[in-house]
C-alpha positions as YAML, in Angstrom:
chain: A
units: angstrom
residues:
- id: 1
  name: UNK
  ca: [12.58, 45.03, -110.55]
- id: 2
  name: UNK
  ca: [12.21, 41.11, -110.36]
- id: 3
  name: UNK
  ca: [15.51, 40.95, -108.27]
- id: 4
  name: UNK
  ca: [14.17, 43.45, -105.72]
- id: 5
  name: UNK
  ca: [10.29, 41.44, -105.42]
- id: 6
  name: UNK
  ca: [12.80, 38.16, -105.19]
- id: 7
  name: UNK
  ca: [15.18, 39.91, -102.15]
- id: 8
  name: UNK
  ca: [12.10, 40.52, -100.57]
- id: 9
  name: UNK
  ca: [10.00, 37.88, -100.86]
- id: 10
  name: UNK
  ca: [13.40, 35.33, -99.30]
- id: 11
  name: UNK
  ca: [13.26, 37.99, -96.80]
- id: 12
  name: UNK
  ca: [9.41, 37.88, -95.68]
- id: 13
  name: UNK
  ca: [9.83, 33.70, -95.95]
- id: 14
  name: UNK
  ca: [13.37, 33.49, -93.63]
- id: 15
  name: UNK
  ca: [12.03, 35.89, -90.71]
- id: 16
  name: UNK
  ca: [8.86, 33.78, -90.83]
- id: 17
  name: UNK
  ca: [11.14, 30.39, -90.84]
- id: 18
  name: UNK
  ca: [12.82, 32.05, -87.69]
- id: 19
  name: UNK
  ca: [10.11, 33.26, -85.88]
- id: 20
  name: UNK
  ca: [8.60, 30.46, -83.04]
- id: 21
  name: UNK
  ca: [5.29, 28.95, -83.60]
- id: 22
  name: UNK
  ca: [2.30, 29.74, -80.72]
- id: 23
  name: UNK
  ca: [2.03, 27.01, -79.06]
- id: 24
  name: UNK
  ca: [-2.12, 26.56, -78.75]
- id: 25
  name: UNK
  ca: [-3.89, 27.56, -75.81]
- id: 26
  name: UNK
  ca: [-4.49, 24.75, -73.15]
- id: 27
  name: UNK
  ca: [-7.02, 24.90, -70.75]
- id: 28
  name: UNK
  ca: [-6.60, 23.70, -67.28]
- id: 29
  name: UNK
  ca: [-9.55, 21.53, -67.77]
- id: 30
  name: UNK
  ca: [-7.82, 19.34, -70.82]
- id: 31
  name: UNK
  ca: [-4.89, 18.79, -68.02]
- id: 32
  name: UNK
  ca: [-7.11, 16.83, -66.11]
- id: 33
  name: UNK
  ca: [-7.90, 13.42, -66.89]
- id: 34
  name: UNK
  ca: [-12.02, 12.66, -66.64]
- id: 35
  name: UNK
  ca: [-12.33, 10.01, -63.89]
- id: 36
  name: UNK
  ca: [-15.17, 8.45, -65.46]
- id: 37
  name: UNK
  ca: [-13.42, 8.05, -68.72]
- id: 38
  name: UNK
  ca: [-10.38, 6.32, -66.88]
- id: 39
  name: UNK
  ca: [-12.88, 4.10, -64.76]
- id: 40
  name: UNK
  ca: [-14.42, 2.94, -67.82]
- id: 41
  name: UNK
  ca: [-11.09, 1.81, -69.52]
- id: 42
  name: UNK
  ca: [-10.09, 0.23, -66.51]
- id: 43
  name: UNK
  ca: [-13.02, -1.92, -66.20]
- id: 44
  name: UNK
  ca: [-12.89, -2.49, -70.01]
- id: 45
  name: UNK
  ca: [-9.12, -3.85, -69.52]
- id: 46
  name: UNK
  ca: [-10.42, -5.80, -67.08]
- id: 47
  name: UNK
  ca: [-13.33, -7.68, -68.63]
- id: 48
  name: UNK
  ca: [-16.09, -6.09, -66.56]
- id: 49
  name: UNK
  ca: [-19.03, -5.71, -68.49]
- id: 50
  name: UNK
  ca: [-22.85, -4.90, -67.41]
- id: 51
  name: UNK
  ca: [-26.47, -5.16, -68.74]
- id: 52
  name: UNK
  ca: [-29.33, -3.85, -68.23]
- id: 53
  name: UNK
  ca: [-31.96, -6.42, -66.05]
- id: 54
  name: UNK
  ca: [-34.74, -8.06, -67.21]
- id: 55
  name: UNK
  ca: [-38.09, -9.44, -65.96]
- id: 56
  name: UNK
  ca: [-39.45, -12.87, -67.29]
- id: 57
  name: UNK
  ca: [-42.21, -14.50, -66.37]
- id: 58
  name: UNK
  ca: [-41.84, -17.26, -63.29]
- id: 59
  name: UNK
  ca: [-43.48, -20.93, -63.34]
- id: 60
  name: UNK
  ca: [-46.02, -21.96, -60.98]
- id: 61
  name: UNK
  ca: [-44.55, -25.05, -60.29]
- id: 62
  name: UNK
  ca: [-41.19, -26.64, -60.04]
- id: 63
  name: UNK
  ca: [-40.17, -30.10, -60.42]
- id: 64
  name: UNK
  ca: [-37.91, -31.37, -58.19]
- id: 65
  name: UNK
  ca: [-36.27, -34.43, -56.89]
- id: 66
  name: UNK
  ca: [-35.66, -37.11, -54.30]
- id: 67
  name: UNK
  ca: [-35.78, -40.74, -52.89]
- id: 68
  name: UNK
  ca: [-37.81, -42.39, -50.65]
- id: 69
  name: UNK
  ca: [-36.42, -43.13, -47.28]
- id: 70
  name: UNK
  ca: [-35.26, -45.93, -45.88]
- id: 71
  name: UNK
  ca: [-36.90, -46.39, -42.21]
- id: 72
  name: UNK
  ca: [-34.32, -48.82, -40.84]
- id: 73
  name: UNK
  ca: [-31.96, -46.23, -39.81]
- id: 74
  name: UNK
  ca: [-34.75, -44.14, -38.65]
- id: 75
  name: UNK
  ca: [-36.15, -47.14, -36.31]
- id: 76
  name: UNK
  ca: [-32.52, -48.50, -34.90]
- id: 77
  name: UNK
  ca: [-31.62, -44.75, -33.91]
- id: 78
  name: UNK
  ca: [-35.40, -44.60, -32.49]
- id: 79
  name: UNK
  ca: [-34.61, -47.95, -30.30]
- id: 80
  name: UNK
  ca: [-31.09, -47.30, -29.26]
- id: 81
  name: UNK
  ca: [-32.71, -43.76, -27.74]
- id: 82
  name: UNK
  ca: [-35.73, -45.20, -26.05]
- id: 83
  name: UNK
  ca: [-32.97, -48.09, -24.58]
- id: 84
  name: UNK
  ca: [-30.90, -45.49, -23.37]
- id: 85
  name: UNK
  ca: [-33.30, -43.38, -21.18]
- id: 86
  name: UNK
  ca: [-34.82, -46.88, -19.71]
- id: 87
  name: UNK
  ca: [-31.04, -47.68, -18.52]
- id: 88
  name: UNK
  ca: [-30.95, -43.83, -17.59]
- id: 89
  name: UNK
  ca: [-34.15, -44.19, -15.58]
- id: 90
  name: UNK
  ca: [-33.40, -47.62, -13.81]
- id: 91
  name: UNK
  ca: [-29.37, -45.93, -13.51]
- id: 92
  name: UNK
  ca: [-31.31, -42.87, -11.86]
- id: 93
  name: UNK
  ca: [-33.85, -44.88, -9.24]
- id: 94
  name: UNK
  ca: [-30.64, -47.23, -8.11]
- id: 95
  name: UNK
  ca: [-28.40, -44.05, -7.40]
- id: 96
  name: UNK
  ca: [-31.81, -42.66, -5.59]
- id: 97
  name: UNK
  ca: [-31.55, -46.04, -3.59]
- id: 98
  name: UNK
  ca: [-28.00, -45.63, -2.59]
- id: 99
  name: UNK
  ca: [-28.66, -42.11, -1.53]
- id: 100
  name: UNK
  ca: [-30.73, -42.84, 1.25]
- id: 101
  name: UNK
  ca: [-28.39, -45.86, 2.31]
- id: 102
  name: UNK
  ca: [-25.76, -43.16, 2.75]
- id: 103
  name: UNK
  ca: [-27.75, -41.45, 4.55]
- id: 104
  name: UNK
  ca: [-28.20, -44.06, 7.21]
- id: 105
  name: UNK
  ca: [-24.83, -44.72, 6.73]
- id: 106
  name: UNK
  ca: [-25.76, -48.42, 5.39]
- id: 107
  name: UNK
  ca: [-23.92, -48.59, 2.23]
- id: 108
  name: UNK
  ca: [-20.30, -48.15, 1.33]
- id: 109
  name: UNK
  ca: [-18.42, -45.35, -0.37]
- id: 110
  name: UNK
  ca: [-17.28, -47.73, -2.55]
- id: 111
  name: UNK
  ca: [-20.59, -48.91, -3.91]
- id: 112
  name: UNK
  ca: [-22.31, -45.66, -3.81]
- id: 113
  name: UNK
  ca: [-19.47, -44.05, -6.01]
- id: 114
  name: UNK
  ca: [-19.67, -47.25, -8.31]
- id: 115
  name: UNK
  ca: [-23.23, -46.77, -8.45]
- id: 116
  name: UNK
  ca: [-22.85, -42.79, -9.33]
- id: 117
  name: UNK
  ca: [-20.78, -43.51, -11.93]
- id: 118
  name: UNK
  ca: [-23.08, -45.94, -13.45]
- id: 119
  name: UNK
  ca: [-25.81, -43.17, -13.46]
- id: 120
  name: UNK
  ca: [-23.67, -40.94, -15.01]
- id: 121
  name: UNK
  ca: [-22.63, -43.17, -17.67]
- id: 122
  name: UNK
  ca: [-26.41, -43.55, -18.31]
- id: 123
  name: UNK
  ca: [-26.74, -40.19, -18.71]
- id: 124
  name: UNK
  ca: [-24.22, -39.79, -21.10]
- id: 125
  name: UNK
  ca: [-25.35, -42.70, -23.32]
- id: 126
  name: UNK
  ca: [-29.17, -40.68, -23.48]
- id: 127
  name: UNK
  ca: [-27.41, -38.00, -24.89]
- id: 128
  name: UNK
  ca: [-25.48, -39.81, -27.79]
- id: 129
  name: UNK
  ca: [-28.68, -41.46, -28.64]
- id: 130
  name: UNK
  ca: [-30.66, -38.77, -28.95]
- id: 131
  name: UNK
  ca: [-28.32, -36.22, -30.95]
- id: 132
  name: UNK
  ca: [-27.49, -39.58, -33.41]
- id: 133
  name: UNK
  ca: [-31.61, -39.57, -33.65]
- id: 134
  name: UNK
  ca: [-31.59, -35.86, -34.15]
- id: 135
  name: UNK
  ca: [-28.65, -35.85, -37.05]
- id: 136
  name: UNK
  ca: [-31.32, -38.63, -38.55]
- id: 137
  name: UNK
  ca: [-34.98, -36.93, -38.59]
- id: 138
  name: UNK
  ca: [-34.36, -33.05, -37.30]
- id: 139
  name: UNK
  ca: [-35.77, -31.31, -34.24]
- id: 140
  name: UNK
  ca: [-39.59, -31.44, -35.88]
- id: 141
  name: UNK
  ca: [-40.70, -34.82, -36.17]
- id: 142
  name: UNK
  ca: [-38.88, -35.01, -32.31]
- id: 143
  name: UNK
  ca: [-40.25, -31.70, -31.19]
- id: 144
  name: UNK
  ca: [-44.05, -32.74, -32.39]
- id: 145
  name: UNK
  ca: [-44.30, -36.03, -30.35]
- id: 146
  name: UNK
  ca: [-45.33, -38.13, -33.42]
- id: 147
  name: UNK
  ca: [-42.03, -39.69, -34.51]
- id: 148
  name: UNK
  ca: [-43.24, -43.91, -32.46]
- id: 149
  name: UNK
  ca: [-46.34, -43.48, -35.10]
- id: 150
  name: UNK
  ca: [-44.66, -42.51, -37.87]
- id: 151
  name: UNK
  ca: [-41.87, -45.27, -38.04]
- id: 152
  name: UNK
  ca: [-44.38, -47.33, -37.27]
- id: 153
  name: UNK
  ca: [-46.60, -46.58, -40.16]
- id: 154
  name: UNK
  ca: [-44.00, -46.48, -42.61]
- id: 155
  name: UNK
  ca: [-42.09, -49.79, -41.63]
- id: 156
  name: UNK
  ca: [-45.37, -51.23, -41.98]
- id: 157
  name: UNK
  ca: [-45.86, -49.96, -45.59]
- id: 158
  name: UNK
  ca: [-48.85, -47.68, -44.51]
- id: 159
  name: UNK
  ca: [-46.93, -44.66, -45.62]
- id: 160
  name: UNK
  ca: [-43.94, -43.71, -47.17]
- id: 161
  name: UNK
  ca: [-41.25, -40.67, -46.08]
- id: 162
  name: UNK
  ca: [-40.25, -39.50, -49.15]
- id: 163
  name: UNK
  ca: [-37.00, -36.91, -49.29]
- id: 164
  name: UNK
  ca: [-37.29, -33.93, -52.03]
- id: 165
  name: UNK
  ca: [-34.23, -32.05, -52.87]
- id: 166
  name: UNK
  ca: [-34.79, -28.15, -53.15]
- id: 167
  name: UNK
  ca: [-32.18, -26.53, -55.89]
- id: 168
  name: UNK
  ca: [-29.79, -24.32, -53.90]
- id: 169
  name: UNK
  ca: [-31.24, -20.78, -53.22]
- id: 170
  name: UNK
  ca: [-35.07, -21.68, -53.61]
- id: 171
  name: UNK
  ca: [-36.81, -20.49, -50.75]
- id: 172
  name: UNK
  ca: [-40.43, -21.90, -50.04]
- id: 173
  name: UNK
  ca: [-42.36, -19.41, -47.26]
- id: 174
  name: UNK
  ca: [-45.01, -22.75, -47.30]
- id: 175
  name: UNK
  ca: [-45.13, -26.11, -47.16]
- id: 176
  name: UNK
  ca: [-47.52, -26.97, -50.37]
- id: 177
  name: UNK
  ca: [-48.85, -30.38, -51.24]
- id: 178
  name: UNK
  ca: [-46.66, -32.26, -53.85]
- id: 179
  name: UNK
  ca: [-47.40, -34.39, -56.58]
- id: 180
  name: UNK
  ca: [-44.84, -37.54, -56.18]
- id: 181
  name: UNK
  ca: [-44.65, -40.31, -58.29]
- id: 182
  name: UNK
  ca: [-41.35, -43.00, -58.80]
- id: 183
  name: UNK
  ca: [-38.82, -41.92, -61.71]
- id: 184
  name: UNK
  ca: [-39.82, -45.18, -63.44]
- id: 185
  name: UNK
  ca: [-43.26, -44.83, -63.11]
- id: 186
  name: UNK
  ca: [-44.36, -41.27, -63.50]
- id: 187
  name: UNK
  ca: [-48.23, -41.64, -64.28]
- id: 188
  name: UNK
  ca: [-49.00, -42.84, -60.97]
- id: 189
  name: UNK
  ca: [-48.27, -39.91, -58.75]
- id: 190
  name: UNK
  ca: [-50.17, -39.41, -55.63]
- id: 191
  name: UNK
  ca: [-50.37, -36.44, -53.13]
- id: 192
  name: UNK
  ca: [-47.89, -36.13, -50.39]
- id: 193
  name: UNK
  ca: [-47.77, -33.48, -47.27]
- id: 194
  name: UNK
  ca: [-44.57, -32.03, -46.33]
- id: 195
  name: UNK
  ca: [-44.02, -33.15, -42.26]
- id: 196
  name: UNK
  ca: [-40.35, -31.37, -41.59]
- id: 197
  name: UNK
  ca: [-37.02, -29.68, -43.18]
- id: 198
  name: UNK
  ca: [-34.60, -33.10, -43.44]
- id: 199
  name: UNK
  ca: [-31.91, -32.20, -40.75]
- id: 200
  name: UNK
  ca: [-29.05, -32.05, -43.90]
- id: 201
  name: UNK
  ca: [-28.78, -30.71, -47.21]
- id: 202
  name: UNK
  ca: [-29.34, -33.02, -50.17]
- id: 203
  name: UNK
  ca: [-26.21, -33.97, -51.50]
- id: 204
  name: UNK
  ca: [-26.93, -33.23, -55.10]
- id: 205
  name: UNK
  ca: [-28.12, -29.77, -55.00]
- id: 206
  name: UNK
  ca: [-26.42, -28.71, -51.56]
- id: 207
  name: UNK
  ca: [-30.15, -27.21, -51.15]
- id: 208
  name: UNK
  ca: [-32.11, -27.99, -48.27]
- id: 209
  name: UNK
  ca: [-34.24, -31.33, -48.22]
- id: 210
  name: UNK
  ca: [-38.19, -31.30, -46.83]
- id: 211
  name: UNK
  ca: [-39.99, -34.64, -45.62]
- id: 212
  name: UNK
  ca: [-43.08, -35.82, -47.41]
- id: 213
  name: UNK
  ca: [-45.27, -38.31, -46.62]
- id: 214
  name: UNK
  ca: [-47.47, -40.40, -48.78]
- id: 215
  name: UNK
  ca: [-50.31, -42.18, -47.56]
- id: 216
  name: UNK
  ca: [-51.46, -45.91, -48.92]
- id: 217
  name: UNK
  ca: [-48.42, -45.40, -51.61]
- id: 218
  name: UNK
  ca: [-48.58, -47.67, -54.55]
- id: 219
  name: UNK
  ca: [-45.79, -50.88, -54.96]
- id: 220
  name: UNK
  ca: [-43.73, -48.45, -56.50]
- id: 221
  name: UNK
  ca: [-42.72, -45.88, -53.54]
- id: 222
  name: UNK
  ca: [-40.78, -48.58, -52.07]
- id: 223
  name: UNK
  ca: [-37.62, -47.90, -49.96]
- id: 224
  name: UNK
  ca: [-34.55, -46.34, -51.77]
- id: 225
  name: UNK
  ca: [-37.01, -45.68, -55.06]
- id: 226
  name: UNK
  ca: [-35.64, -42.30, -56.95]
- id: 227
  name: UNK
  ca: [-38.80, -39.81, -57.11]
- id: 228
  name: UNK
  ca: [-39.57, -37.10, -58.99]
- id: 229
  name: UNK
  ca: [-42.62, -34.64, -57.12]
- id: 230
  name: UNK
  ca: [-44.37, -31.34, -58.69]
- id: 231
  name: UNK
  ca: [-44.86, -28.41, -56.21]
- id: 232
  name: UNK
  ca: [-46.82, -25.39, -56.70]
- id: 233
  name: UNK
  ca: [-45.32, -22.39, -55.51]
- id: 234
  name: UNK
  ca: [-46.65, -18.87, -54.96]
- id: 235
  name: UNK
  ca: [-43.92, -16.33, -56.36]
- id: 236
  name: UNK
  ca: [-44.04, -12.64, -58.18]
- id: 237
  name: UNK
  ca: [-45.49, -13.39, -61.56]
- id: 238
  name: UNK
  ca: [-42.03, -11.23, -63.46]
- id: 239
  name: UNK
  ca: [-39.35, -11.52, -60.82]
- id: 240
  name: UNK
  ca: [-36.09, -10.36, -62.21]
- id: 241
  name: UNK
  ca: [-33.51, -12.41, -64.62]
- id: 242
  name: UNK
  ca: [-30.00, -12.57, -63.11]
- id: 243
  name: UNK
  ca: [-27.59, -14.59, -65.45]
- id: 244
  name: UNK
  ca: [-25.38, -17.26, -64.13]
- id: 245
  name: UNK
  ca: [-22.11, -15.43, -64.29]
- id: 246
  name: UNK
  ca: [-23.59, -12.02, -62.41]
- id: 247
  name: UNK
  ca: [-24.52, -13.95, -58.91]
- id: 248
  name: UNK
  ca: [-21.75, -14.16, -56.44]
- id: 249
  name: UNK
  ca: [-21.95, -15.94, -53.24]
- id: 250
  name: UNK
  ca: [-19.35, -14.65, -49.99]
- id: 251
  name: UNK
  ca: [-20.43, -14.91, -46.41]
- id: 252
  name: UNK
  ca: [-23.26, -16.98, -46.73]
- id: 253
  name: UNK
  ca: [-25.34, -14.35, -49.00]
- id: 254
  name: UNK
  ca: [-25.78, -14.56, -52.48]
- id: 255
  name: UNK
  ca: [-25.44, -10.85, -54.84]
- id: 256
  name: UNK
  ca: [-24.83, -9.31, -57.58]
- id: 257
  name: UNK
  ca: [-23.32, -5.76, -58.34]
- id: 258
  name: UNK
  ca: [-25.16, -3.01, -59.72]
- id: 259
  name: UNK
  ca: [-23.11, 0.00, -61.75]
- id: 260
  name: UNK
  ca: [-24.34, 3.36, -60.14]
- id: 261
  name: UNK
  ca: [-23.99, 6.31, -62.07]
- id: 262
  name: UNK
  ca: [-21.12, 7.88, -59.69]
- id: 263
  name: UNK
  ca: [-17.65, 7.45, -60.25]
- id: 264
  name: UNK
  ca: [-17.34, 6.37, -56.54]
- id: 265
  name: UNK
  ca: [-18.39, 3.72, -55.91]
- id: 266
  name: UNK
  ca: [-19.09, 3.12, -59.71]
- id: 267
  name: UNK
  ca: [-20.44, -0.79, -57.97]
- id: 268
  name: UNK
  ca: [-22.52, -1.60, -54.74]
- id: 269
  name: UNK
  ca: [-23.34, -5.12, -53.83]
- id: 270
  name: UNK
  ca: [-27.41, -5.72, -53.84]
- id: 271
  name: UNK
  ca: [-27.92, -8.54, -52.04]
- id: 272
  name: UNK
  ca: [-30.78, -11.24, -53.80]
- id: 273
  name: UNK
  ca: [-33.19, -13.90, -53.18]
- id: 274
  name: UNK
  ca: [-32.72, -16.77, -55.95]
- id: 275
  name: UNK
  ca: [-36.72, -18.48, -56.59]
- id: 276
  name: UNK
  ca: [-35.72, -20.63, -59.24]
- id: 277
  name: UNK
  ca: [-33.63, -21.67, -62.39]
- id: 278
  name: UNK
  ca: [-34.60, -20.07, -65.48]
- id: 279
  name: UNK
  ca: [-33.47, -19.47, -68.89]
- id: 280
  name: UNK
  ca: [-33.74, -16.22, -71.08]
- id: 281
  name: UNK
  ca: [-32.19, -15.19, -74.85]
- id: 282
  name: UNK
  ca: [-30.92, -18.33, -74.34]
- id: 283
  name: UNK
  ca: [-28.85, -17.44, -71.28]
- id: 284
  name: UNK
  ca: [-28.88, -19.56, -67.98]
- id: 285
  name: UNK
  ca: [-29.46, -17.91, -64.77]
- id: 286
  name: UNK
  ca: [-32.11, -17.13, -62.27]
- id: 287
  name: UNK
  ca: [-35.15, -15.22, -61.43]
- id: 288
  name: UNK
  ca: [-34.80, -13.19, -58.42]
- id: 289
  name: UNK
  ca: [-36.39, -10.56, -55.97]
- id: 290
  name: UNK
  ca: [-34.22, -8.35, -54.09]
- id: 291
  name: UNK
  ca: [-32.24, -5.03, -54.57]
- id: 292
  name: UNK
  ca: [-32.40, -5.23, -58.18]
- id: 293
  name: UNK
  ca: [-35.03, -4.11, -60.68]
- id: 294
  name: UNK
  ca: [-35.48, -3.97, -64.32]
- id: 295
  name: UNK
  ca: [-34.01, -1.09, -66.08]
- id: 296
  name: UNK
  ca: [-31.27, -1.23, -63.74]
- id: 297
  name: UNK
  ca: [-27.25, -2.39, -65.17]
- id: 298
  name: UNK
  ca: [-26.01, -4.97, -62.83]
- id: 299
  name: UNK
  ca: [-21.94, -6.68, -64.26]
- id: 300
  name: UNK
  ca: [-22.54, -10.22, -66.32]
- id: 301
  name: UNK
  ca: [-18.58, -10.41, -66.71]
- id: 302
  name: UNK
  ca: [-15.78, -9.79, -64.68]
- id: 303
  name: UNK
  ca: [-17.78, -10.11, -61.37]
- id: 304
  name: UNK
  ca: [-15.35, -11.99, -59.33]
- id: 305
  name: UNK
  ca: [-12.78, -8.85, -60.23]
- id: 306
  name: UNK
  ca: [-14.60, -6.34, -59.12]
- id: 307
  name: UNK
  ca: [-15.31, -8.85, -55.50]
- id: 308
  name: UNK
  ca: [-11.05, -8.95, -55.54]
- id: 309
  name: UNK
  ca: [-10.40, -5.45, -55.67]
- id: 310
  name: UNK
  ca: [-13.04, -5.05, -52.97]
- id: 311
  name: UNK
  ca: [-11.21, -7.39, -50.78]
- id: 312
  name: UNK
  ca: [-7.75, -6.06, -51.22]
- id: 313
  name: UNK
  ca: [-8.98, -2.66, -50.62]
- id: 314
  name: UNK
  ca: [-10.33, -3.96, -47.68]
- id: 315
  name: UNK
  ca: [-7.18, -5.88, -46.48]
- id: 316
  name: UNK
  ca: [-5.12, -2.62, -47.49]
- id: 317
  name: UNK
  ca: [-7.64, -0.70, -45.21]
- id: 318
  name: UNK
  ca: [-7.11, -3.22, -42.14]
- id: 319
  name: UNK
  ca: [-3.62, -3.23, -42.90]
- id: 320
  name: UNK
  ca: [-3.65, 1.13, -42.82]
- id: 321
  name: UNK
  ca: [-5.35, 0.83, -39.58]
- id: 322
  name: UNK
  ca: [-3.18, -1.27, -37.90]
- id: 323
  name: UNK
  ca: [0.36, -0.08, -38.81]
- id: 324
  name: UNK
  ca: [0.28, 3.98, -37.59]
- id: 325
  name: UNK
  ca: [2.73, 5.86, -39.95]
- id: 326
  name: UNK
  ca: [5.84, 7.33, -38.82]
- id: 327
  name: UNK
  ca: [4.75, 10.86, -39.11]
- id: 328
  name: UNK
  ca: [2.26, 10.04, -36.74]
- id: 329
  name: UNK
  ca: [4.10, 8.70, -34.00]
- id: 330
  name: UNK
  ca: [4.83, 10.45, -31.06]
- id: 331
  name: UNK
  ca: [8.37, 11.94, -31.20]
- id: 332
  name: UNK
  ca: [11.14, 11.11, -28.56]
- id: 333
  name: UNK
  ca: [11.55, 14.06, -25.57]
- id: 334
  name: UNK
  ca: [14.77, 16.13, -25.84]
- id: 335
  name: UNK
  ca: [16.65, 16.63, -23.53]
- id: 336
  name: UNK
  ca: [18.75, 19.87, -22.70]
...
């Protein structure tokens, strides 16, 4: 009896060793990969992280900086243009002359095309000076008629043009009063009114420079003096916070990318306004207005990948575009 349960228990166990296993049940979903799950393990090979934005409260001032300008320049540019259009205007009356000589026929070719030439020269030399004078104060102070006064008040010490250097990105929509006072000497500040836009960019902050004047300034505001200068400025109270590493600048606009909650695109550029320099959780950056808000998740790392794969998709695009596949192209006539 225990031989016969032993046959045919090694019986039941070797037809279950040889029968196949069922393989499990797939479905066609599990086949396909989820393209959000791949997107995100892309971006995390690549570094590309986000965060959620934040508001923080903006200053109602900023402090900026400058130097007080030195009017020589200014006043030889000034001379060498009001020189130039008296030898334009004398240049101008003499080929007037000579025209009506001709025209009696009581002057020689010569001498009349000697004299045209002169006039022309003239010309020329009127032109020069005045773009070198426009490179050196802008189109305002030329445009409002006032410039003769103004070098003449501030080579006489009356006044003093004072340069301010605007951080790059800070916008102003007015032109406040500032508080200036020297570096070296910062408890007497006095009031100062803006009078143009400086025609170039300071060279520290590659921001753009305003001209202030200063009326009666003390012995301090002399020529070449470093300044510092307090402006108000009128702003959203809780603009957004932008970290350093999130802004991108391409094509003379400044931006960040937002993550969107689609696969495709999973980033859009937003386009922003930078107000000022600001520093949250201990993290440098800037407050903002523009196509952000808070609660939204804008990329804090790995930016500048996401603005390369952008721009070889693009060039792979152009490049699509331009070379017409094969299978496209119109196929030779046969003959018979």
């Amino acid at each position: 009896m225990k031989t016969y349960l032993s046959l045919v228990l090694m019986a039941v166990v070797l037809s279950a060793a040889e029968t196949p296993a069922t393989p499990e049940a797939k479905s066609p979903e599990a086949k396909v990969a989820d393209p959000k799950a791949a997107l995100a393990q892309q971006l995390k090979a690549a570094g590309v992280k986000s965060a959620v934005v934040e508001v923080a409260g903006m200053q109602k001032e900023v402090v900026l900086t400058g130097q007080v300008v030195d009017p020589l320049p200014l006043v030889m540019s000034f001379q060498e243009w009001v020189s130039a259009k008296i030898s334009a205007e004398t240049a101008e009356q003499e080929l007037g002359r000579m025209e009506k000589l001709r025209a009696n026929n009581e002057v020689s070719a010569r001498l009349f095309r000697s004299t045209e030439t002169e006039a022309l020269k003239a010309r020329l030399a009127t032109s020069v000076a005045y773009q070198k004078l426009l490179l050196n104060v802008g189109p305002d102070l030329l445009r409002q008629g006032r410039l003769e006064n103004l070098l003449n008040s501030i080579s006489g010490g009356e006044s003093a043009l004072v340069r301010l250097d605007l951080p790059l990105g800070l916008a102003l929509d007015e032109r406040p009063a500032a508080k200036i006072a020297a570096v070296f000497n910062p408890a007497q500040s006095q009031s100062g009114a803006c009078v143009s836009y400086a025609p170039a960019v300071s060279p520290l902050t590659q921001g753009p420079a305003l001209f202030y004047l200063v009326e009666k300034p003390q012995p301090a505001l002399k020529p070449g003096a470093a300044v510092s200068a307090t402006l108000p400025i009128s702003k959203p109270a809780t603009p957004a916070f932008v970290p350093e590493t999130a802004l991108l600048r391409a094509n003379g606009r400044t931006f960040v990318y937002r993550e969107t909650g689609e696969v495709s695109p999973h980033h859009v550029r937003c386009p922003l306004q930078l107000l000022q320099r600001a520093t949250l959780h201990d993290v440098d950056g800037w407050l903002v207005t523009g196509g952000i808000k808070a609660g939204d998740k804008i990329v804090v790392q790995g930016a500048f990948t996401l603005l390369s794969w952008e721009t070889l998709e693009d060039e792979a695009g152009a490049e699509a575009e331009l070379e017409k596949p094969e299978s496209q192209a119109t196929p030779p006539a046969k003959t018979k």
